[in-house]
C-alpha positions as CSV (number, residue, x, y, z in Angstrom):
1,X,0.0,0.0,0.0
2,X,2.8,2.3,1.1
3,X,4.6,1.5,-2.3
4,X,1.6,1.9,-4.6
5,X,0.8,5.6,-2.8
6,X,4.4,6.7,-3.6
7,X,4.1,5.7,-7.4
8,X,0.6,8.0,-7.2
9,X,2.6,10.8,-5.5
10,X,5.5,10.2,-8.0
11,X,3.4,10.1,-11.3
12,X,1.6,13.4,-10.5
13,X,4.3,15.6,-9.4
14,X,5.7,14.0,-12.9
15,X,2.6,15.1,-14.4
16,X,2.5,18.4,-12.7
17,X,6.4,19.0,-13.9
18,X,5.7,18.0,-17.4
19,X,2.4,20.2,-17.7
20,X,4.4,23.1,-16.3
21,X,7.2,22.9,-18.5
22,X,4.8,22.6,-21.3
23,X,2.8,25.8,-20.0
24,X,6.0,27.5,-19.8
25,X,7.3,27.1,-23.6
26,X,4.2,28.2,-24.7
27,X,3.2,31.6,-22.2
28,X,4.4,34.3,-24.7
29,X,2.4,33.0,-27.7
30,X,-0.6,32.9,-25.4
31,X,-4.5,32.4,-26.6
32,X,-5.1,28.9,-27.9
33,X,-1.6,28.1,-28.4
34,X,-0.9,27.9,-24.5
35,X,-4.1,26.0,-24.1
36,X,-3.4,23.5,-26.6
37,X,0.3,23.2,-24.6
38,X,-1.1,22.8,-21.9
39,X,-3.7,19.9,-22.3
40,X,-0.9,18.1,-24.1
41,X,1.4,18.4,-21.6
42,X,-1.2,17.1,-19.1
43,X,-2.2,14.1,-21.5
44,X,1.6,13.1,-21.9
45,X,2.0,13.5,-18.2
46,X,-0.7,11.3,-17.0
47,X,0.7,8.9,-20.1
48,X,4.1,8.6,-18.2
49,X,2.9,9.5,-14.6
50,X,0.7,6.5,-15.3
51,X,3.2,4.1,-16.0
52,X,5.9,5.1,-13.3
53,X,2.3,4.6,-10.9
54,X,1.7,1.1,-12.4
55,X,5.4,0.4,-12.1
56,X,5.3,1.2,-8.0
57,X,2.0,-1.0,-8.1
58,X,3.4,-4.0,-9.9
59,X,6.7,-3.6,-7.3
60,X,4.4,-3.2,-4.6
61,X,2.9,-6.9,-6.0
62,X,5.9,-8.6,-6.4
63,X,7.4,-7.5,-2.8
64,X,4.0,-8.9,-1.1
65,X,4.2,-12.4,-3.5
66,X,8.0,-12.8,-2.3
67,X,6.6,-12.1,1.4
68,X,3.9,-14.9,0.7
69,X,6.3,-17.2,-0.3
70,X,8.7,-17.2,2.2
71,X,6.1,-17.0,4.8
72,X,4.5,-20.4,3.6
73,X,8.0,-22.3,2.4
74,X,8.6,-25.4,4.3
75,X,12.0,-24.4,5.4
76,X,10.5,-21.0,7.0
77,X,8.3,-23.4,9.0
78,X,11.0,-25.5,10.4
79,X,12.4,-22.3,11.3
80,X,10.1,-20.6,13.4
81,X,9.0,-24.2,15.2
């Protein structure tokens, strides 16, 4: 859970950093031209913010199978008896 919350924080400021650099290129033209930066800056932010958030979440998956298997491998239960 903690993992899969950081990929969410990580994806938007991502998002927010890719939007802004966008809105930034485009200020002095202004009008439609800084609108049209900006939506695509947000659609190719939430592209890649997506992904690094679905990379956390499939990290976060993989941490709790390994966790899983070692908690129900045979030798882990000789251990702890």
């Amino acid at each position: 859970m903690k993992t899969t919350m950081m990929g969410y924080l990580v994806g938007a400021i991502f998002t927010i950093v890719i939007a802004a650099v966008a809105a930034l290129d485009a200020f002095a033209a202004g009008g439609l031209v800084l609108l049209a930066s900006v939506v695509a800056g947000l659609a190719a932010g939430l592209c890649i913010g997506g992904l690094i958030a679905a990379n956390f979440a499939l990290l976060a998956m993989e941490e709790k199978e390994k966790e899983e298997v070692v908690g129900h491998s045979p030798s882990a239960a000789r251990a702890a008896a």
